[in-house]
Every structure is written in C-alpha cells, then in structure tokens.
C-alpha positions as CSV (number, residue, x, y, z in Angstrom):
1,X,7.5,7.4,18.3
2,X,7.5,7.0,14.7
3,X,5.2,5.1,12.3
4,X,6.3,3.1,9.4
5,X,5.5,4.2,6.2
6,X,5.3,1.9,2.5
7,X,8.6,3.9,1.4
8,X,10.2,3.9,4.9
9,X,9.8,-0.1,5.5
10,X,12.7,-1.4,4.0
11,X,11.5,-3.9,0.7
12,X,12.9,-7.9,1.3
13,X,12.4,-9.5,-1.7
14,X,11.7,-9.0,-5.4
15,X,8.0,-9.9,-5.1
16,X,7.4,-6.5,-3.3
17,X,10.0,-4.7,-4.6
18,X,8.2,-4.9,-8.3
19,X,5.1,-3.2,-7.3
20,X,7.3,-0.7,-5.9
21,X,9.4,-0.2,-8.8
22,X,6.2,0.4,-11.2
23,X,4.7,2.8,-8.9
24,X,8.1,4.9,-9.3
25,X,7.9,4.8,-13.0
26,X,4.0,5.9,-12.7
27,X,4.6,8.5,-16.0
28,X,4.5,7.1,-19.7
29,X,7.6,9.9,-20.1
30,X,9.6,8.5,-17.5
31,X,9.2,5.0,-18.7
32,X,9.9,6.1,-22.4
33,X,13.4,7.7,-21.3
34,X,13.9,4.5,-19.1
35,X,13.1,2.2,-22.5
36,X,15.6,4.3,-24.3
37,X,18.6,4.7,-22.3
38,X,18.3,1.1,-21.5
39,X,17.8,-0.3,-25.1
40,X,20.7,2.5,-26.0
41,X,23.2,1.4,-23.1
42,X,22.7,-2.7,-24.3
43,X,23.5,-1.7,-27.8
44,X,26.7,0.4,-26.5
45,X,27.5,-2.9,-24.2
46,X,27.2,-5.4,-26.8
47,X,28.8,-3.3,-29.4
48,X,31.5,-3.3,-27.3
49,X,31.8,-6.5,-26.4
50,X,31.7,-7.7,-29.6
51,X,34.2,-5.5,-31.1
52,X,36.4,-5.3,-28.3
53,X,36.0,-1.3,-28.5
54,X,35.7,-1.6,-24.3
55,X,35.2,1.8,-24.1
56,X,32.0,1.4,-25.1
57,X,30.7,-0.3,-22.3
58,X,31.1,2.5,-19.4
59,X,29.7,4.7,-22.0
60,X,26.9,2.4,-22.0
61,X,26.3,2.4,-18.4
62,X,26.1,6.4,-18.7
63,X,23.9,6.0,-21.5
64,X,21.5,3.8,-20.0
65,X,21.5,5.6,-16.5
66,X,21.5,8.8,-17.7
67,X,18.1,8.8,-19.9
68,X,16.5,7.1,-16.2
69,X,17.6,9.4,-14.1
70,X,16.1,12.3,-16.4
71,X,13.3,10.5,-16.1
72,X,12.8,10.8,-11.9
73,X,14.4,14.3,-11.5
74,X,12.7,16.4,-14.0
75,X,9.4,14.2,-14.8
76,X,8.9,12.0,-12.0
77,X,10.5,13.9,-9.1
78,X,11.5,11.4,-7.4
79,X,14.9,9.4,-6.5
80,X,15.4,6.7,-8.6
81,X,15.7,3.0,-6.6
82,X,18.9,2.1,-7.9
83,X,20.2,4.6,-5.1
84,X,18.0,1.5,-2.5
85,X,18.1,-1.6,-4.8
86,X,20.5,-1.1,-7.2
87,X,20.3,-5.1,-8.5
88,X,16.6,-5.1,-8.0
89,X,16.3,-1.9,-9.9
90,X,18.4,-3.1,-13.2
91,X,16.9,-6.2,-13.3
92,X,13.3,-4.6,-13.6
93,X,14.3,-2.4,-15.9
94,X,14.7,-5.1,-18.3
95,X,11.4,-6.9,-17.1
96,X,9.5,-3.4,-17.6
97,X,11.1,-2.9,-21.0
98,X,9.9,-6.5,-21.8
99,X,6.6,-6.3,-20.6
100,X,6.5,-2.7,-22.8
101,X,7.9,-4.7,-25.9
102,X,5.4,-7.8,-25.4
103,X,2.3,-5.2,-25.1
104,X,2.0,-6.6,-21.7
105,X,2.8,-3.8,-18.7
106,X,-0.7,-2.6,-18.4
107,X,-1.8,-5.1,-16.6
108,X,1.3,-5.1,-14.3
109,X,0.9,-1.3,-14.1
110,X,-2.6,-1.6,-12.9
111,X,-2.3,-4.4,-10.8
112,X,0.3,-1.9,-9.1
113,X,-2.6,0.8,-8.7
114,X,-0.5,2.9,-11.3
115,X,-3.4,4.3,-13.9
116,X,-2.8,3.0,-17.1
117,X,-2.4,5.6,-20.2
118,X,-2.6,5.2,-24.0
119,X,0.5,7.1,-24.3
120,X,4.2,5.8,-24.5
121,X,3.6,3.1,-22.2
C-alpha cells in the first residue's frame, strides 16, 4: 500500500496550489528567467495585438515559456507545473512577477518555507 505524498496528492484549489508553485520556483535564477520570458512574451503579445503583426503572439508564448522552462531543467531540476496546472501555473506567474515588481514576494516566499535571498528575487 502506498502513502500519499505533498507532490503526489493532487492540489484542488488556488489557495494550495500557490504555496506549491513558490516552492517550485525556490531559486532567485529560476524566478529571474521566469520574470523575463514572461515580461518578454507580454510585450511580444501586446505588440502583436496592437499592430496586428499576429505572428507575434505564438512567438510570445515561446518566448515567455521558454525562459521558464530553462529555469526548472537546468537550475531548478524540476518539471515545471504548467505540465499539472497549466491555468493555475500562468496565472501565478503573473502574481509572482507582481509581487517581485511591488517588492513584495519575500514574504510570500517565506510564508511558503522557501528561504528568502538578497539576490534576483
């Protein structure tokens, strides 16, 4: 008989799914690549929108996935949750990137029990 484990129990709702989510980004260097490729990929999305150059906006989604993914194969090791919770997972990588921007994710990184650096993030 098996025993449940945090990463095996499937995650129900957002509230537990963000603790989660920081714990997966515990470096500063993955967080910097995922601040990057998602500020990159929005200004390849809106640029495309707004110029009707709709190529743009799949080169976005590479963009902003691709500097992530870095991020959990080569610094993280580990698979990133978009694979799980793929809505869950964009949406927090806005909410990270804000708390970054607003000076604001320590806290959420401690209250995570992810040890807080004075690097990147």
């Amino acid at each position: 008989m098996s025993v449940a484990t945090p990463s095996t129990v499937p995650i129900t709702n957002y509230r537990d799914f963000w603790p989660h989510y920081l714990r997966e980004h515990s470096k500063p260097e993955t967080r910097a690549l995922h601040y990057a490729g998602t500020m990159a990929g929005t200004l390849l999305w809106l640029v495309g929108l707004c110029t009707g150059n709709y190529k743009l906006i799949p080169i976005g989604v590479f963009v902003g996935y691709f500097g992530a993914w870095v991020g959990h194969f080569f610094v993280e090791h580990n698979r990133p949750a978009t694979f799980k919770y793929p809505g869950w997972s964009f949406v927090s990588d806005y909410v990270m990137l804000g708390y970054w921007l607003t000076g604001k994710l320590n806290p959420q990184l401690r209250q995570a029990g992810v040890q807080s650096t004075k690097k990147v993030a």
